[in-house]
C-alpha positions in Angstrom: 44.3 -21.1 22.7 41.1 -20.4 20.9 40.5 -16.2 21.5 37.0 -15.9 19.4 35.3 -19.6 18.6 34.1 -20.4 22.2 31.0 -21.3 23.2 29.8 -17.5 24.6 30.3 -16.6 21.1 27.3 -15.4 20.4 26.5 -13.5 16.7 26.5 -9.1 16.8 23.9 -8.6 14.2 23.0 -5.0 12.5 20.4 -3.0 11.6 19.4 -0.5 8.9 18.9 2.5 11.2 22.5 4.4 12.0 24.0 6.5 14.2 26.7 8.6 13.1 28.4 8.6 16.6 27.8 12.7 17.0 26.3 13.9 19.5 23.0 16.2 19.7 20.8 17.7 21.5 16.9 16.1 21.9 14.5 19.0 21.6 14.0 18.8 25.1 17.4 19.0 25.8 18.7 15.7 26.5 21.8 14.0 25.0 20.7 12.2 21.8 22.2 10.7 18.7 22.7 11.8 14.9 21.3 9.3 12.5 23.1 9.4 9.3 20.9 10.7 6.1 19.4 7.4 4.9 18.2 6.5 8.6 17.1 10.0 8.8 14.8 10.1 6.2 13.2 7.1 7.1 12.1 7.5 10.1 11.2 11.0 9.0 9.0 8.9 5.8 7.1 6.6 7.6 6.0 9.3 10.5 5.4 12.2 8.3 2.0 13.4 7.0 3.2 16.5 5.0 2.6 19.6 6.4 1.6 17.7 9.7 2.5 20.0 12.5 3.7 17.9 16.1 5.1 19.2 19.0 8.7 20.0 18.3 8.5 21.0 14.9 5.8 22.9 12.2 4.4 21.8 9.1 6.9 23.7 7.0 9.7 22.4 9.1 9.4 19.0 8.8 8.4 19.6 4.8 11.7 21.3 4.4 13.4 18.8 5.7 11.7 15.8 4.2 12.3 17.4 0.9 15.9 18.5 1.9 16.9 14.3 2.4 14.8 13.4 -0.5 16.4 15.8 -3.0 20.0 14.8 -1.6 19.6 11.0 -1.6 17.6 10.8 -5.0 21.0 12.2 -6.6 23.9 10.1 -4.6 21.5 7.1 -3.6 19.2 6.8 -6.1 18.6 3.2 -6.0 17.9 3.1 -2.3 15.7 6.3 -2.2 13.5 5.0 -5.3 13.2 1.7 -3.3 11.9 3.6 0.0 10.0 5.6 -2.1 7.6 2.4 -4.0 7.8 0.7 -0.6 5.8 4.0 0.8 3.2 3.5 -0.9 2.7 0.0 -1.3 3.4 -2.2 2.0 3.9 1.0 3.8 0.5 2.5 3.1 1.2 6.2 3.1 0.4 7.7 -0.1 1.6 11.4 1.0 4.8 11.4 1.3 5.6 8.5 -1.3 3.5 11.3 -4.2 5.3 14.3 -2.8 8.7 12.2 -2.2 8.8 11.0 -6.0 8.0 14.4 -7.7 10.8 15.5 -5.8 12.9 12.9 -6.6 12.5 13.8 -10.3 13.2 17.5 -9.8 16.3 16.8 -7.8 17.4 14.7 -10.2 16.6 16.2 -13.6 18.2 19.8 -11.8 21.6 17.7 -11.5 21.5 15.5 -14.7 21.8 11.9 -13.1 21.2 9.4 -15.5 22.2 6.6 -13.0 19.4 4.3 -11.2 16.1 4.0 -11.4 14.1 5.9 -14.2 12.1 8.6 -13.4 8.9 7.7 -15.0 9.4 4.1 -13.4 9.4 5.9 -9.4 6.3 8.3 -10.7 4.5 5.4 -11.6 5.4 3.0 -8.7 3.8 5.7 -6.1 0.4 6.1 -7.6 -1.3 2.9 -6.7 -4.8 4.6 -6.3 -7.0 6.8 -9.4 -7.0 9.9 -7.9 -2.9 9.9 -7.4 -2.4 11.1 -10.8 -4.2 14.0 -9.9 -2.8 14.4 -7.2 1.0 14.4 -7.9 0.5 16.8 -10.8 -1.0 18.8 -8.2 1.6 18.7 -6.3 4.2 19.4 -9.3 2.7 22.3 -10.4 1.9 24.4 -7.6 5.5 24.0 -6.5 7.5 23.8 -9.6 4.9 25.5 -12.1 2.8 24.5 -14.9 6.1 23.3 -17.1 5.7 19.8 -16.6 8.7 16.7 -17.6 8.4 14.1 -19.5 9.3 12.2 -17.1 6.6 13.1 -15.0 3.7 12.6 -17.8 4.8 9.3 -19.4 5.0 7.8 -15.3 1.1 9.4 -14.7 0.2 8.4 -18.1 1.6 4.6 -17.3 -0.6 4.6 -13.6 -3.6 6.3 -15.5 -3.6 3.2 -17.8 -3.6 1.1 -15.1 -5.7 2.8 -12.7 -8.6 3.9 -14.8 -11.9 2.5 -15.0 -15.5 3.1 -14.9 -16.2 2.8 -11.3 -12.3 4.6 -10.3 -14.3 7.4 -12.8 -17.7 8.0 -10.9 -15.8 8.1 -7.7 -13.1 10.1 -7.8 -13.4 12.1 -11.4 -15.5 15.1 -9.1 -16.0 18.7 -9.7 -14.5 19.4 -6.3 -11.0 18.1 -7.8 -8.2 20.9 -9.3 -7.4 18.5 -12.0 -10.1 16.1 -13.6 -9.8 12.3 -15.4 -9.9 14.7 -18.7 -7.4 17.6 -17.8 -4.8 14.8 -16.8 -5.3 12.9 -20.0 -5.0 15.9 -22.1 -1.2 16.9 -19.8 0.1 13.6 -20.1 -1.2 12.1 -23.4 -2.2 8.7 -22.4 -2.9 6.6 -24.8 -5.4 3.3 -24.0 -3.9 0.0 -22.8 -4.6 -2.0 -26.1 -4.9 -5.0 -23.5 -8.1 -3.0 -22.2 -11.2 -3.2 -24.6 -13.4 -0.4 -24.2 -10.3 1.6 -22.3 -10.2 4.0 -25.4 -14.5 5.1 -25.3 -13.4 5.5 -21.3 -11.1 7.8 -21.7 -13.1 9.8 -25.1 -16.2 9.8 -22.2 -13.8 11.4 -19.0 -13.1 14.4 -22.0 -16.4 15.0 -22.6 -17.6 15.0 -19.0 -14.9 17.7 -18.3 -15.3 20.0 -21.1 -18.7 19.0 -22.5 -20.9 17.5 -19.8 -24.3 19.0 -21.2 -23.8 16.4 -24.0 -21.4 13.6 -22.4 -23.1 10.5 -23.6 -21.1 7.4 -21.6 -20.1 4.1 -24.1 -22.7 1.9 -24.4 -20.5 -0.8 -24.2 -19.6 -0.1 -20.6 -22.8 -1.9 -17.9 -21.4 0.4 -15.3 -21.7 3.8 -16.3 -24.9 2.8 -18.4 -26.5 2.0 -15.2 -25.4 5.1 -13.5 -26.6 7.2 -16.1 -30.3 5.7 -16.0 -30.0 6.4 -12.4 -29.3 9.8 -12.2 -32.0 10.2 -15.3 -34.4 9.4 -12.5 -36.5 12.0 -11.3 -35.6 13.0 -7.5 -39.2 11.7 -6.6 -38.5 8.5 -8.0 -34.9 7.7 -6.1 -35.9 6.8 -2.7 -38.3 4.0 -4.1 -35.1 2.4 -6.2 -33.0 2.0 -2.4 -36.4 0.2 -0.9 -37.0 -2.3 -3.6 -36.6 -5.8 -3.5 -33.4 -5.4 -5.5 -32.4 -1.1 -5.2 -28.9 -3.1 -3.0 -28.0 -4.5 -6.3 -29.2 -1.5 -8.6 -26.9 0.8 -6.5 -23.8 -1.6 -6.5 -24.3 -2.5 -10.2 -24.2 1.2 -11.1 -21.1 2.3 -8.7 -22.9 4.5 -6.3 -20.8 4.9 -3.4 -22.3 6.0 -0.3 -20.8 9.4 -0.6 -22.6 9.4 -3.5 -25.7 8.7 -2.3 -27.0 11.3 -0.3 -26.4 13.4 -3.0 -28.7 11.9 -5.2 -31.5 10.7 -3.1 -31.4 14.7 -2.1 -32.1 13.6 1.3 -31.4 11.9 4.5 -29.3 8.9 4.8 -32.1 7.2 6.2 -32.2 3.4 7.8 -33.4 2.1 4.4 -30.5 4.3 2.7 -27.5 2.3 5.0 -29.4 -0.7 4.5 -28.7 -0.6 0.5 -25.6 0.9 0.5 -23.8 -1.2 3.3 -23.3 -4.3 0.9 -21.2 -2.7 -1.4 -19.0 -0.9 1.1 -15.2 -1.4 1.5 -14.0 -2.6 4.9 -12.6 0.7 5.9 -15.8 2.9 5.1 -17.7 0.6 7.3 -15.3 0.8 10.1 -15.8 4.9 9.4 -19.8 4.8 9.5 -20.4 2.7 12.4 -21.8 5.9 14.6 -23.7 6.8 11.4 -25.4 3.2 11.3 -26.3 3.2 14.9 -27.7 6.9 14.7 -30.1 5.9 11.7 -31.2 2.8 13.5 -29.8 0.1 11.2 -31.2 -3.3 12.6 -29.5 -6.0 14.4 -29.6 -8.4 11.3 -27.5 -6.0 8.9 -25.1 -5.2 11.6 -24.6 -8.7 12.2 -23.4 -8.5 8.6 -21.1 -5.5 9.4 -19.7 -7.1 12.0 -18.6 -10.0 10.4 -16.9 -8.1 7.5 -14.9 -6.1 9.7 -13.4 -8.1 12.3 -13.2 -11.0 9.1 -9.2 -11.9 9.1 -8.7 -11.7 5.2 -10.6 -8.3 4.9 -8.7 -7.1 7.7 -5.4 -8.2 5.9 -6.7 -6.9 2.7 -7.4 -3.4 3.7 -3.8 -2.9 5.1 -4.6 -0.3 7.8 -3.2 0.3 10.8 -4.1 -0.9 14.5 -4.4 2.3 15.8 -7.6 2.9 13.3 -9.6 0.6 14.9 -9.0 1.9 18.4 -10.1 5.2 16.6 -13.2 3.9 15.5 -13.8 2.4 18.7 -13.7 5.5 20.4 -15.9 7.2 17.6 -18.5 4.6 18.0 -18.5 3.3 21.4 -22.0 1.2 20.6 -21.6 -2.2 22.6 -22.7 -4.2 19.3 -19.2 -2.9 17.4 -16.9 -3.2 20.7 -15.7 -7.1 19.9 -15.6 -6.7 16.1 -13.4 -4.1 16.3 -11.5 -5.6 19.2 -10.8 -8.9 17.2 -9.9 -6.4 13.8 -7.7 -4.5 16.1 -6.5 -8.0 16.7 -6.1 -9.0 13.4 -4.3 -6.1 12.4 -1.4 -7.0 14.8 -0.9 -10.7 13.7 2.7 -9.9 13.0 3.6 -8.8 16.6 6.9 -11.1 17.6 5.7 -13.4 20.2 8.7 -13.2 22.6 10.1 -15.7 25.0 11.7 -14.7 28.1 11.1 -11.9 29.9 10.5 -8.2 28.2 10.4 -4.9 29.5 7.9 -3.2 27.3 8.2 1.2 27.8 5.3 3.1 26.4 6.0 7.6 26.5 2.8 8.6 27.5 4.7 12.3 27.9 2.6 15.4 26.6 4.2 15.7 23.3 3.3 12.4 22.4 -0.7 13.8 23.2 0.0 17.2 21.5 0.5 15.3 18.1 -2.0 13.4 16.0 -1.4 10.3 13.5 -2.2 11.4 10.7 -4.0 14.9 9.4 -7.8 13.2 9.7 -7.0 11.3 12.4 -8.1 12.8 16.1 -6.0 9.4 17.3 -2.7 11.0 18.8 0.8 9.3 18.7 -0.2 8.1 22.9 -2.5 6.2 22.1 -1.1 4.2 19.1 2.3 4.2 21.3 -0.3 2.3 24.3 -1.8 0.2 21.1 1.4 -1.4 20.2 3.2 -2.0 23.2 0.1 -3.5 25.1 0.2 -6.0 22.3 4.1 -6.8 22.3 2.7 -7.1 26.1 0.1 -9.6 25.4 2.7 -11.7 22.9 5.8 -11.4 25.1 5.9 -15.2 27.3 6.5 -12.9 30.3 6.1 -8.8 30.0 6.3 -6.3 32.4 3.9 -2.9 30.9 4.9 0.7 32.0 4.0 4.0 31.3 6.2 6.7 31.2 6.3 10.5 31.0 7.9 12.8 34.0 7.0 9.4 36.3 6.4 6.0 35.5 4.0 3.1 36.4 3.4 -0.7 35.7 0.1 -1.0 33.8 -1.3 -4.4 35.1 -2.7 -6.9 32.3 -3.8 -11.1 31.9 -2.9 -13.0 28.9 -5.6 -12.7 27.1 -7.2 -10.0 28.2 -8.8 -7.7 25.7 -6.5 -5.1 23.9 -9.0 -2.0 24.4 -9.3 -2.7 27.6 -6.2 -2.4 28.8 -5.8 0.7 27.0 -8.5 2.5 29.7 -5.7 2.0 32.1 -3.1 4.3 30.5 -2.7 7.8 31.9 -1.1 11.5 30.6 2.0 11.5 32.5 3.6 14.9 32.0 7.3 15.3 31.0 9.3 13.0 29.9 12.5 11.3 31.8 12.8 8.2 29.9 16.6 7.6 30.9 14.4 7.2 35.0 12.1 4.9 33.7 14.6 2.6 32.7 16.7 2.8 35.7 13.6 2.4 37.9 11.9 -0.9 35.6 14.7 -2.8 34.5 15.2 -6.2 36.5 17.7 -8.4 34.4 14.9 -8.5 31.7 15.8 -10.1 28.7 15.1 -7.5 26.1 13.8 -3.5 26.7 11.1 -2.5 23.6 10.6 1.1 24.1 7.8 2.9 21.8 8.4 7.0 22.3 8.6 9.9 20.0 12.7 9.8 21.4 12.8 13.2 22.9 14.0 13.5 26.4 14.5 16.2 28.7 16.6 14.1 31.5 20.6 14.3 31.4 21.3 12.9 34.9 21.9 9.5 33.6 22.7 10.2 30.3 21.6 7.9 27.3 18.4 5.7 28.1 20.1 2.8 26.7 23.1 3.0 28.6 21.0 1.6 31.8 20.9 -1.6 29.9 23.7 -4.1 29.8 25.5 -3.8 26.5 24.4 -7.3 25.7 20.6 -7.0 26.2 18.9 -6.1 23.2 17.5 -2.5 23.1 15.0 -1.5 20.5 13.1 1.9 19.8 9.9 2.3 18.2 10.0 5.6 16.9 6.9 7.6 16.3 8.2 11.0 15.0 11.2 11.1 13.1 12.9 13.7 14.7 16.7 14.8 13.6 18.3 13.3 17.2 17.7 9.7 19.0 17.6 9.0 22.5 20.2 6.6 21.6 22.9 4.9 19.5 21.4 2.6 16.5 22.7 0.1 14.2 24.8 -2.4 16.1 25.7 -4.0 19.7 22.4 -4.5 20.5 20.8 -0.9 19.9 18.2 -1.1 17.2 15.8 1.8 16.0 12.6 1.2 14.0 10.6 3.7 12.2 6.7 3.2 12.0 4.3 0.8 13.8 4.1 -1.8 10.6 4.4 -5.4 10.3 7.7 -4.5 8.5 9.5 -3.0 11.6 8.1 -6.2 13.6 9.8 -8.3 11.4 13.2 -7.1 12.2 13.2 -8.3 15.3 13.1 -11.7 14.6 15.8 -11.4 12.3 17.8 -9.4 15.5 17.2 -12.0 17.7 18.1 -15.0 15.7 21.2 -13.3 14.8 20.7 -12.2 11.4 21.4 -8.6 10.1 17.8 -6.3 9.5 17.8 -5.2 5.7 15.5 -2.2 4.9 11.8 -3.8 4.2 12.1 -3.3 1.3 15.4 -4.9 0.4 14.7 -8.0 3.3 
C-alpha cells in the first residue's frame, strides 16, 4: 500500500527565515516566536536605519543589537554574513547598515583572529558602491574604534576610492561640510591610481591640493569637467545669472557638473524659474521626484514639466534608480500639484512590477496599529511604516485574481477597491486603527481563502486565541511581511506553510513564487 506517493502529495517547501521553536513574549505582550540569529539579523538589516528610534525600541537599542548579531555571525558564519552584508548595499539599497555592518565585521573578526571566509578588504569594498562611502565608513571606524585604523580597512577604501572617484563624484561630494575630505582619505588609505584610468593620478594630486592648499589648487588641464567648473566659479557673481538664461547656460551647467545643490550657492541667489529651468536637464530621477513642490513654487512652465513627467514615471529610470514604492507615495504627498499626481502614480507603479500576481483567492492584512504610525521609514523620511504597510498590500491587492483588503489595528475593516483602480487612491481610504489584535483580525476575515499575506511590524497585544497563524489551516500558506525586525514574531517561520519576509523589496516578492510552486526560498542573495 503506497503510504507517501499519492496523489494529495503535495511538496512542504522552506524558507530562509527560522524559528527556533521558543517561545517569547511580543512587546505588547502577546505570544511570539524566537527567530534563530541568522533570521534575526536579517530582518533586523533590512528594517534598520542606525540609530533609528521606532516604537518598541531606541536608537541605541536596536544599534546594540544590530552590532551584537553582526559581530557574532561575521566570526562563526562568515560567508553568510559577508553575503548579506554586499547584498545590503547593492540590490537591497540601504547603504547604512551595509557601512556600519562591514566595519564591524572587520573588528569582530580581526579581535578573534579568523582567517576563514571572505576577506576583509573584499566586504569593505563590496559596501561602498557610492564616493562619499569611503568617507563615510572611516567615519564610522574611527569615532567608534579610534583613529588606529587596519589594513584591512584602508586597502578595501582604497580599492572603492579607485573605483568610485572622478571629477564630477569630486565637485559633489568632496565639501567642506564633510569630517573627512577626497584628500584626508587618500592620504589614510594610500590609494594609488587605477593605471586603467588616464588622468586618475592629476585627480587624485588635485583632491590634495583642494584640501590642504585650496588658495592655489589649479585642477588638470586634461580633465573638460573640472576645467569648465573652474571658469565658472571665476565668474563674477554679477555675471552668473546671465550663464543659466542663455541659449546654451543648460548645457554650460551640465558640462561643468553643477548640481542643483550647487547652484544656489553660486548664483548667490534665488532658485528662480529660469534657475530650475537649466538645472532640471541634468537631474537624476530621484532629485526630481524630491523638487517637485520646489518646481511648482517657482512657476516652472507646463512644457518643462511635461519633460519631468516623463522622466519620472519612465519604466527604465524608474528601474534604474532602485527606490522604493513607498518614496513615491512620499513625494506625492509632499507635492500634491495635480500635474505630478499620474506620473508618480504610474512610478509608484513601476516600482512594484515584481509584486506576484496571485491566482485564487488572497486575504491580504495590512497593521494600521499606532506603532506602525509612531515609526518612520527611514531617518529623512516623514513616510511612517502605515503607510508603506497600506502601499504594499493594496498592490498584492490589485495583483491578487481575487483579494479581499483589510485594515487592522484594535478593530478591523475591508478596504473596498476595483481592479484597476489607482494605487494612491485607495490609500485615502486607510484609517489609524488603535491597538493591535491581529490574532481577531484573522479569525474575523478568513473565509477558506487560499493564501493569508499579512504586512505588520509583528507585535501583538492579543493572547485569547493565541498565534495569528494558528487561525489558518496548517495547509494554507501564511506569509509575514515584516516591517521592524523586532527580536519575537507573531508566528512560527521556516516551514509548513509559515513563511516570514524581511523588507518590502522585489527580493522578498520573489520568494513567494518559489513557495508556491513548491521550491525552497534561498536568501536573495544566495537564490
Amino acid at each position: 500500500m503506497a503510504r507517501f506517493n499519492t496523489k494529495a502529495a503535495r511538496p512542504r517547501p522552506v524558507s530562509r527565515v527560522t524559528s527556533t521553536g521558543r517561545v517569547l513574549r511580543t512587546h505588547e505582550g502577546g505570544r511570539g516566536r524566537e527567530r534563530d540569529t541568522r533570521s534575526e539579523l536579517f530582518l533586523l538589516a533590512v528594517s534598520h536605519m542606525v540609530s533609528q528610534q521606532t516604537f518598541y525600541e531606541d536608537g541605541a537599542g536596536r544599534d546594540d543589537r544590530f552590532v551584537r548579531l553582526v559581530r557574532d555571525l561575521a566570526v562563526t558564519d562568515p560567508a553568510w554574513t559577508a553575503g548579506l552584508l554586499g547584498w545590503l548595499r547593492g540590490e537591497g539599497s540601504l547603504r547604512t547598515a551595509a557601512v556600519v555592518g562591514a566595519a564591524e565585521y572587520v573588528h569582530a573578526r580581526l579581535a578573534a583572529g579568523a582567517t576563514d571566509g571572505p576577506a576583509n578588504r573584499r566586504v569593505v569594498d563590496s559596501v561602498l558602491r557610492r564616493p562619499d562611502e569611503p568617507g563615510e565608513l572611516l567615519a564610522y571606524w574611527t569615532a567608534t574604534y579610534g583613529r588606529a585604523v587596519p589594513k584591512p580597512v584602508k586597502r578595501g577604501i582604497a580599492d572603492a576610492v579607485r573605483r568610485l572617484y572622478h571629477a564630477r563624484s569630486l565637485l559633489k561630494y568632496d565639501t567642506a561640510s564633510k569630517g573627512y575630505r577626497f584628500g584626508d582619505i587618500l592620504n589614510l588609505v594610500h590609494a594609488v591610481p587605477d593605471p586603467d584610468r588616464p588622468g586618475q593620478g592629476e585627480l587624485f594630486r588635485y583632491a590634495l591640493d583642494r584640501r590642504h592648499h585650496p588658495e592655489t589648487a589649479v585642477p588638470p588641464a586634461s580633465d573638460p569637467v573640472l576645467t569648465a567648473h573652474r571658469e565658472l566659479m571665476a565668474l563674477p557673481v554679477a555675471e552668473r545669472r546671465a550663464v543659466v538664461t542663455s541659449a546654451g547656460g543648460a548645457e554650460r551647467l551640465a558640462a561643468a557638473g553643477l548640481t542643483w545643490e550647487a547652484l544656489a550657492g553660486w548664483l548667490q541667489g534665488p532658485m528662480d524659474r529660469a534657475a530650475w529651468e537649466a538645472v532640471i536637464p541634468s537631474m537624476g530621477v530621484m532629485a526630481l521626484v524630491r523638487n517637485l513642490r520646489n518646481f511648482d513654487q517657482a512657476g516652472v512652465p507646463d512644457e518643462v514639466a511635461a519633460r519631468v513627467a516623463a522622466k519620472i514615471s519612465d519604466p527604465e529610470q524608474v528601474a534604474r534608480s532602485r527606490q522604493f514604492p513607498f518614496r513615491y507615495l512620499a513625494a506625492h504627498q509632499h507635492a500634491p500639484s495635480l500635474r505630478w499626481a499620474y506620473p508618480l502614480e504610474q512610478a509608484l507603479g513601476h516600482s512594484l512590477a515584481n509584486v506576484p500576481a496571485l491566482p485564487g483567492r488572497t486575504l491580504v492584512l495590512v497593521d494600521r496599529s499606532g506603532s506602525m504610525f509612531w515609526s518612520r521609514m527611514s531617518e529623512r523620511s516623514e513616510l511612517n511604516r502605515a503607510d508603506a504597510a497600506a502601499v504594499f498590500g493594496t498592490a498584492l491587492a490589485l495583483r491578487a485574481a481575487h483579494a479581499d483588503l483589510v485594515q487592522f489595528g484594535s478593530s478591523s475593516d475591508p478596504v473596498p477597491f476595483r481592479r484597476g483602480e489607482s494605487v494612491l487612491k485607495i490609500l485615502d481610504r486607510f484609517g489609524d486603527l488603535g491597538g493591535t489584535d491581529t490574532t481577531e483580525a484573522v479569525r474575523r476575515h478568513y473565509r477558506g481563502h487560499d493564501r493569508v499575506l499579512i504586512v505588520t511590524d509583528e507585535q501583538y497585544a492579543s493572547s485569547r486565541h493565541g498565534d495569528p497563524t494558528e487561525q489558518i489551516p496548517p495547509h494554507v500558506p501564511v506569509y509575514t511581511w515584516n516591517l521592524a525586525g523586532y527580536r519575537a514574531g507573531h508566528g512560527p517561520s521556516g516551514r509548513d506553510g509559515r513563511h516570514t519576509f524581511g523588507g518590502l523589496s522585489d527580493a522578498a516578492f520573489r520568494m513567494v513564487g518559489l513557495l508556491e510552486a513548491g521550491r525552497d526560498a534561498d536568501w536573495p542573495w544566495t537564490g
